[in-house]
C-alpha positions as CSV (number, residue, x, y, z in Angstrom):
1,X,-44.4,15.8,13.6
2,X,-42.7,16.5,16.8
3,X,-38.8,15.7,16.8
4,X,-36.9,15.1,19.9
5,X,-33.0,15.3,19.6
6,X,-30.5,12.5,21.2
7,X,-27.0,13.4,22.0
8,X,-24.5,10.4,21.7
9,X,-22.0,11.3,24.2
10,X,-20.6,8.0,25.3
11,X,-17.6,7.9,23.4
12,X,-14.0,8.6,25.1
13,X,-12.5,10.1,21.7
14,X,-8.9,7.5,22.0
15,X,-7.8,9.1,18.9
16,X,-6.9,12.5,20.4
17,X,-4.8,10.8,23.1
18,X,-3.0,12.3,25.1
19,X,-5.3,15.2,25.6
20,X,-8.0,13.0,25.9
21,X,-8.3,10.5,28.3
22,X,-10.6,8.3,29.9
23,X,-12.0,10.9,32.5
24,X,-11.7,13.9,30.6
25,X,-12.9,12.5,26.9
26,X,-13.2,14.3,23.2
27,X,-16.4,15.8,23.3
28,X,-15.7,18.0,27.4
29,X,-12.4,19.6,25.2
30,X,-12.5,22.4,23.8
31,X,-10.9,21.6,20.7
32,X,-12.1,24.5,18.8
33,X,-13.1,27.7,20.1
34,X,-14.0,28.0,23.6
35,X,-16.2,25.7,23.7
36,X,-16.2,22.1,24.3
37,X,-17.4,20.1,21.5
38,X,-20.8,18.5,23.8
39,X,-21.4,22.4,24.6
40,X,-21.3,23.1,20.7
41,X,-23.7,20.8,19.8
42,X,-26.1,21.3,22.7
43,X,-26.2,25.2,21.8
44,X,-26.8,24.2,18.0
45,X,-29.8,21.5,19.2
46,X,-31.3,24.4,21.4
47,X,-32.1,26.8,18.4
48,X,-35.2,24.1,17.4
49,X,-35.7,22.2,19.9
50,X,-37.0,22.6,23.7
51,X,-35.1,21.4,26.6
52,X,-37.6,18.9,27.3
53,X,-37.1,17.3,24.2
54,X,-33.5,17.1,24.2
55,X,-32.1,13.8,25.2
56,X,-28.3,12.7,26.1
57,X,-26.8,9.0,26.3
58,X,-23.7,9.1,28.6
59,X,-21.5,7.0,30.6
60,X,-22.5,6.5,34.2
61,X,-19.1,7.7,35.2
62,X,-18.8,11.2,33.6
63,X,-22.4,12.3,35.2
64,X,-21.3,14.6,37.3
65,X,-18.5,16.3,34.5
66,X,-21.6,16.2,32.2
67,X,-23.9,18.1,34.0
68,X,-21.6,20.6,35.4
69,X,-20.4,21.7,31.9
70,X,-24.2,21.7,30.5
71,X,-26.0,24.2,32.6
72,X,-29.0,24.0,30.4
73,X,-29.1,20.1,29.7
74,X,-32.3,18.6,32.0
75,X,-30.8,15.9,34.3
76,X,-34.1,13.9,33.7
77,X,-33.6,13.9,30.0
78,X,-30.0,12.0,30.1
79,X,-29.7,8.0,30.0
80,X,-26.7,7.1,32.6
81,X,-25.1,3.7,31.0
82,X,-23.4,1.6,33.4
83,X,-21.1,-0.1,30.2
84,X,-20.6,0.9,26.9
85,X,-22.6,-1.1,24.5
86,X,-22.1,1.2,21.3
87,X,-24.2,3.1,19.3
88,X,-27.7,0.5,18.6
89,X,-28.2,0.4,22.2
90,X,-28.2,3.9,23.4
91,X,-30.2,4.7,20.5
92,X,-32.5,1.7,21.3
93,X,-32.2,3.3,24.3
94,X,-33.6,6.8,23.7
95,X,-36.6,5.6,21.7
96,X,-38.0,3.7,24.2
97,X,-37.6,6.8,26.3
98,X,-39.4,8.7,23.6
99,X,-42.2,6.1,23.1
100,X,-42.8,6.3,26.7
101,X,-43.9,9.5,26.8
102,X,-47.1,8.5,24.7
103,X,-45.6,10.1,21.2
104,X,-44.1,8.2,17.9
105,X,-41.9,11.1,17.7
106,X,-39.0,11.7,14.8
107,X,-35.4,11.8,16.8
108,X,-32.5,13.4,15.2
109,X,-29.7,11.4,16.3
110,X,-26.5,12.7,16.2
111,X,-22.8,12.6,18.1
112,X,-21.7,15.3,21.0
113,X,-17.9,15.6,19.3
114,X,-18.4,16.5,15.6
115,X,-17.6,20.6,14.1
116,X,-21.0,22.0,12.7
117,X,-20.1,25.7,12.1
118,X,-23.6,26.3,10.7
119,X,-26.4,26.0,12.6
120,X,-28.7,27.0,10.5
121,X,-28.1,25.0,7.3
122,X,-27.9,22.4,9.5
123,X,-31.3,22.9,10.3
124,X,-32.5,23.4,6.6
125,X,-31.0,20.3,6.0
126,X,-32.8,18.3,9.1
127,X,-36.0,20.0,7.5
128,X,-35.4,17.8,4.2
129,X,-34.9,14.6,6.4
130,X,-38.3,15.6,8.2
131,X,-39.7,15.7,4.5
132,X,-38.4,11.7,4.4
133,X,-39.9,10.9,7.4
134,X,-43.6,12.5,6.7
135,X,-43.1,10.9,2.8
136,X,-43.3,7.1,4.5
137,X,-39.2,6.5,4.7
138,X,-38.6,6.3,8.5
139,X,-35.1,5.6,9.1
140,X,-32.7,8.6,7.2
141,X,-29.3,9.2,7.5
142,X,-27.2,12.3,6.4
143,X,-24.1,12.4,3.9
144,X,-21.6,14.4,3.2
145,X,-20.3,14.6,-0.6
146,X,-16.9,13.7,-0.5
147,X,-14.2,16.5,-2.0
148,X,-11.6,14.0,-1.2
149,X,-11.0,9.9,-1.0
150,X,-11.4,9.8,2.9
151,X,-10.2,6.1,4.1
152,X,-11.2,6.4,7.3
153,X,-14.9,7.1,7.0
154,X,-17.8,4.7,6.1
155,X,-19.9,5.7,3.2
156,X,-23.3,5.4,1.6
157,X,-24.2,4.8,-1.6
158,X,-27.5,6.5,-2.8
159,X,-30.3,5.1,-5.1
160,X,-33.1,6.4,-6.7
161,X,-34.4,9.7,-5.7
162,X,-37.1,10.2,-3.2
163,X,-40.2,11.7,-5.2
164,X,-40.7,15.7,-4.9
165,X,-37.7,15.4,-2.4
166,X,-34.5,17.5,-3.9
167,X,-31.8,16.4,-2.1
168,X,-32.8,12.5,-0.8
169,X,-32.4,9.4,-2.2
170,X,-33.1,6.1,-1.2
171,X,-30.2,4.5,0.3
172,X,-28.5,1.6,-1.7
173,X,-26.1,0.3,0.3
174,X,-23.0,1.1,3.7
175,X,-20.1,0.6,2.9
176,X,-17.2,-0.1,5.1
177,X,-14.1,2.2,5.7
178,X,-12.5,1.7,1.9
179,X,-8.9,1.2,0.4
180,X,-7.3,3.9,-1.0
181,X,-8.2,2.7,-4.4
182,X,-11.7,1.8,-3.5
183,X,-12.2,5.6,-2.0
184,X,-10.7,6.9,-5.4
185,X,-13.5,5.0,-7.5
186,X,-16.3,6.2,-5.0
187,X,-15.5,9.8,-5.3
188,X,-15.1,9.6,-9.2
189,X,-18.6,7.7,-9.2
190,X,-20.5,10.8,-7.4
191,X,-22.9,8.4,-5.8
192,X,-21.0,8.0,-2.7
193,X,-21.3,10.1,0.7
194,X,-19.7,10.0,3.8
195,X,-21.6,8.4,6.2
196,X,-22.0,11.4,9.1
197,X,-23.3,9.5,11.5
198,X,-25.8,11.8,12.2
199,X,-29.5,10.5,11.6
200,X,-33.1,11.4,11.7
201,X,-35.7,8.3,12.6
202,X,-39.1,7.7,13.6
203,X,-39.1,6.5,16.8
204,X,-40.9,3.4,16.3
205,X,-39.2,2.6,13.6
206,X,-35.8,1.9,15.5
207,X,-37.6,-0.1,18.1
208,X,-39.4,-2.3,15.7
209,X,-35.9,-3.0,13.6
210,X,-33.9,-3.4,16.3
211,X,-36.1,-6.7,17.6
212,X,-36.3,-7.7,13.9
213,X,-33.1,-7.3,12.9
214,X,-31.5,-7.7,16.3
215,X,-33.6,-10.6,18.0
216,X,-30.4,-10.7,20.6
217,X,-31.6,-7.5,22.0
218,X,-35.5,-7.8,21.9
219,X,-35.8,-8.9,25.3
220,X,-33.5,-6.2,27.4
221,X,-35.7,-4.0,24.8
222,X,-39.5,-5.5,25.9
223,X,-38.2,-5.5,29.7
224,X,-37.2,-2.0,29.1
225,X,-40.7,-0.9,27.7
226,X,-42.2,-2.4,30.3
227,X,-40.0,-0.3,33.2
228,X,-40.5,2.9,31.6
229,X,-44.3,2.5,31.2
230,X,-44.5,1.7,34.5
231,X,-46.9,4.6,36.2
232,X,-44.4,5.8,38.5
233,X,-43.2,8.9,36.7
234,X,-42.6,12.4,38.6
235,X,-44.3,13.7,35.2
236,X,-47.5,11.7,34.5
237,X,-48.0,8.0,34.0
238,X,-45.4,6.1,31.7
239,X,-43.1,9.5,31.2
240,X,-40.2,7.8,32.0
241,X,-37.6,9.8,34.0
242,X,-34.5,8.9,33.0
243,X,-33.4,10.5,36.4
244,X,-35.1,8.0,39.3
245,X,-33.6,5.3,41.4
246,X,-36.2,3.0,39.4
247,X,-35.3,3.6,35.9
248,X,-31.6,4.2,36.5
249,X,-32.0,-0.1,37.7
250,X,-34.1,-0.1,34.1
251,X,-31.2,1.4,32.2
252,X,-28.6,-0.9,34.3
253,X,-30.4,-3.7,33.5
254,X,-30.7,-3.1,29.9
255,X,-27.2,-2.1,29.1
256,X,-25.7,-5.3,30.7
257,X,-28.0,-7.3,28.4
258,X,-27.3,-5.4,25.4
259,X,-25.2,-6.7,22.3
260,X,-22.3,-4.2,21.7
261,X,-23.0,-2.9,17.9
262,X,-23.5,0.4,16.1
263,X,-26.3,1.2,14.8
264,X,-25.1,1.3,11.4
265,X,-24.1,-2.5,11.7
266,X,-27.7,-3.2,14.0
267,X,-30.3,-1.4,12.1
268,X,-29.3,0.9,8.8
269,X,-27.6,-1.9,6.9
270,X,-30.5,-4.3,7.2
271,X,-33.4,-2.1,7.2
272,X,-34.6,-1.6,3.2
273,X,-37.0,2.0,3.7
274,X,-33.4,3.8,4.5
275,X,-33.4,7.3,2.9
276,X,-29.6,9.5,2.6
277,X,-30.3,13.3,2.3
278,X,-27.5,14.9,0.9
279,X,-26.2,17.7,4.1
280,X,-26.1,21.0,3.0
281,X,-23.4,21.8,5.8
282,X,-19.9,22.4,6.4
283,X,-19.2,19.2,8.7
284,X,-15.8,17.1,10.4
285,X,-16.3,14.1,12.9
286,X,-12.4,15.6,14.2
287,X,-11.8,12.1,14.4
288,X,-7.9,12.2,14.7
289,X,-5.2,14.8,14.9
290,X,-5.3,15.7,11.5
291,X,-8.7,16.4,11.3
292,X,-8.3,18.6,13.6
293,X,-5.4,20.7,12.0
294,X,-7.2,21.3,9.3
295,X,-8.9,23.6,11.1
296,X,-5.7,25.4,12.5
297,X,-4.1,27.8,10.0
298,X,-1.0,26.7,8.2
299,X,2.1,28.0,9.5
300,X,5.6,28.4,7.9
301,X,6.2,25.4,5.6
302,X,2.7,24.1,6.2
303,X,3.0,23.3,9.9
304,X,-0.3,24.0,11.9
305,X,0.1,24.7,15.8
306,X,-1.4,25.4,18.9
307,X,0.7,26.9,21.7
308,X,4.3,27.0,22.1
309,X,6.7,25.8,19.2
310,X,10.1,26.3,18.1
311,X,10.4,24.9,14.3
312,X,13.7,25.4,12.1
313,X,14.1,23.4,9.1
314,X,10.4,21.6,9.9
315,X,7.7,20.9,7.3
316,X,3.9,19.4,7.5
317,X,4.2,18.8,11.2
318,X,0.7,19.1,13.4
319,X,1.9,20.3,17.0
320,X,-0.1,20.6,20.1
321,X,1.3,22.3,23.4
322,X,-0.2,22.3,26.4
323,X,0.1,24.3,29.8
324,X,2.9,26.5,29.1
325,X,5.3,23.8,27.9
326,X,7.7,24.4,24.3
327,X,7.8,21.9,21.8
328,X,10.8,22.4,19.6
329,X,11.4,20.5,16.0
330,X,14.5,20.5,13.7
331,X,14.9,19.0,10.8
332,X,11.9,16.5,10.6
333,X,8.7,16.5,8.7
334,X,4.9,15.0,8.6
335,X,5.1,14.2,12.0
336,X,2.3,14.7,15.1
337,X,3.7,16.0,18.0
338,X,1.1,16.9,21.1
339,X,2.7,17.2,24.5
340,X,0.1,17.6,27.3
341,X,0.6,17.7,31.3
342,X,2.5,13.7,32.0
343,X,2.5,12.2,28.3
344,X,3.5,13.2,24.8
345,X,2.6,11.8,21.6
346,X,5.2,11.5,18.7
347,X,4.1,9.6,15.9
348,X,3.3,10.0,11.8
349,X,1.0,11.9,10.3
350,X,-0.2,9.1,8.0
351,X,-0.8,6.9,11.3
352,X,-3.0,9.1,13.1
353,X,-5.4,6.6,13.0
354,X,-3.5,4.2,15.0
355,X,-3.7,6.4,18.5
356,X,-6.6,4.7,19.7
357,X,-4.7,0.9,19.4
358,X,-1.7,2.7,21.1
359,X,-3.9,3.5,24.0
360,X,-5.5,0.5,24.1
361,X,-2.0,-1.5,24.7
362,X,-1.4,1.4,26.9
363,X,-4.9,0.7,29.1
364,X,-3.8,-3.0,28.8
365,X,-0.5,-2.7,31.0
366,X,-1.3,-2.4,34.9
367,X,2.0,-0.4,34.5
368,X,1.0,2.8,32.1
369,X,-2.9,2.6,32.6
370,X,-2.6,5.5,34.8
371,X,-1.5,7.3,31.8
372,X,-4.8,6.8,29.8
């Protein structure tokens, strides 16, 4: 079956405030390595899959930022959204794109921010989720085995295994981001992943459960069909440039109408032929600041750093320095401290979390917005 990949790229990464803001998000940072996170997973996509079939969902705003730090990303491959509308639309999105092109295609679904060190079990594991797919299950999604109870991911609990299939099992049920407690009792159970986000679906599949099982969206999806089917392709009839005047107006049109849900919430959770495959690769969403410092070698008494620092008598801090500047600590512990260019962050470890409601009272005040 021939797979198309779809880069989520619309997210703005609020968590890793200060560095990121709202024109210069997560994934165009380079957080690890030298290079940015949307340049990681474009490389890793590129191994298996031609540039023709690699598709990005974006914001409107970032084009130009986008394309200038993805040399090798088509421009006519990536769906501009005018507004956010979360994860069910652009994915909606993309398989209407994919459909257009006269192929009920699989599409590996995945976000541009997350750490995937290894390419190629990543791929071995996609190949086991292509298994799924030509076994009758079309919607899969991949976990991670917890080693740890994780509060602030979502999780999926698996069923029964898939026939002939080692390593997939029907999905039983998502569960939301647990207590403490709760997170305890799902990694002593050993039938609980971490919900990755990353997914592998046939492409009429999501079209046909989104209008099922969100009737809100069916008609920006039908008018959306019919604009991309239209024969006015640069390609061949019904391609469906995502790069002309006439289907950006399509993609405008359809964003504003769409409801503002994930995917997860839209489709997965509803749908009952759901499939998890356990992933067979090292993975992180580097969804906060101490995500990331996990990856950062530990320091005398277990600080981790980047750039300049000047610790005595500190313990367990995570510190980030940017352009030059020195951030000095005495006698304090667990705390996050990133200074970047105009703002700097103090706060608790155990509150990472929190950033992204910090910013969003920050983008709330006429006052500090500039700051965000």
């Amino acid at each position: 079956m021939e797979c198309h990949a779809v880069i989520l790229a619309g997210g703005r990464g609020e968590r890793f405030w200060p560095l990121s803001r709202f024109d210069h998000p997560k994934q165009l940072i380079r957080l690890l390595g030298d290079t940015t996170l949307l340049g990681s997973t474009l490389d890793r996509l590129t191994l298996q899959v031609p540039p023709e079939r690699i598709w990005m969902v974006a914001g409107a705003d970032l084009r130009a930022r986008i394309l200038d730090s993805c040399p090798g990303m088509r421009a006519d491959r990536v769906i501009w959204e005018p507004v956010a509308r979360n994860t069910a639309a652009a994915v909606g999105a993309a398989a209407e794109a994919i459909l257009a092109r006269g192929t009920d295609a699989a599409m590996l679904v995945l976000p541009s921010d997350h750490w995937i060190p290894d390419a190629a079990s990543f791929w071995q594991t996609v190949a086991v989720g292509e298994a799924v797919l030509a076994a009758g299950i079309p919607l899969v999604t991949f976990g991670l085995r917890p080693d740890y109870p994780e509060t602030g991911y979502g999780y999926v609990e698996r069923g029964d295994p898939v026939d002939r299939i080692s390593g997939a099992f029907r999905a039983r049920r998502f569960h939301e981001k647990p207590s403490r407690e709760r997170a305890e009792e799902y990694l002593r159970a050993g039938t609980f992943y971490w919900n990755s986000g990353i997914f592998l679906f046939r492409a009429s599949a999501v079209a046909e459960g989104l209008r099922r099982h969100l009737p809100e969206m069916a008609p920006a999806l039908d008018r959306l069909r019919r604009d991309l089917r239209r024969p006015t392709s640069v390609e061949s009839p019904g391609a469906g440039d995502a790069s002309t005047g006439a289907d950006m107006e399509a993609w405008s049109a359809y964003f504003q109408h769409s409801p503002a849900i994930s995917i997860d919430h839209g489709l997965m959770e509803k749908a009952s032929a759901v499939a998890v495959v356990e992933a067979g690769f090292a993975w992180s969403d580097l969804g906060s600041w101490t995500s990331w410092s996990e990856h950062q070698p530990e320091g005398t008494g277990g600080n981790r750093t980047r750039g300049e620092v000047l610790l005595r008598d500190a313990r367990d801090n995570i510190l980030y320095s940017e352009d030059g500047g020195l951030v000095a600590l005495l006698g304090v512990k667990d705390l996050i401290v990133v200074r970047v260019k105009d703002a700097t962050l103090v706060c608790h470890r155990d509150r990472a979390q929190e950033v992204r409601r910090l910013v969003q009272e920050g983008k709330a005040d006429e006052r500090l917005r500039r700051f965000f």
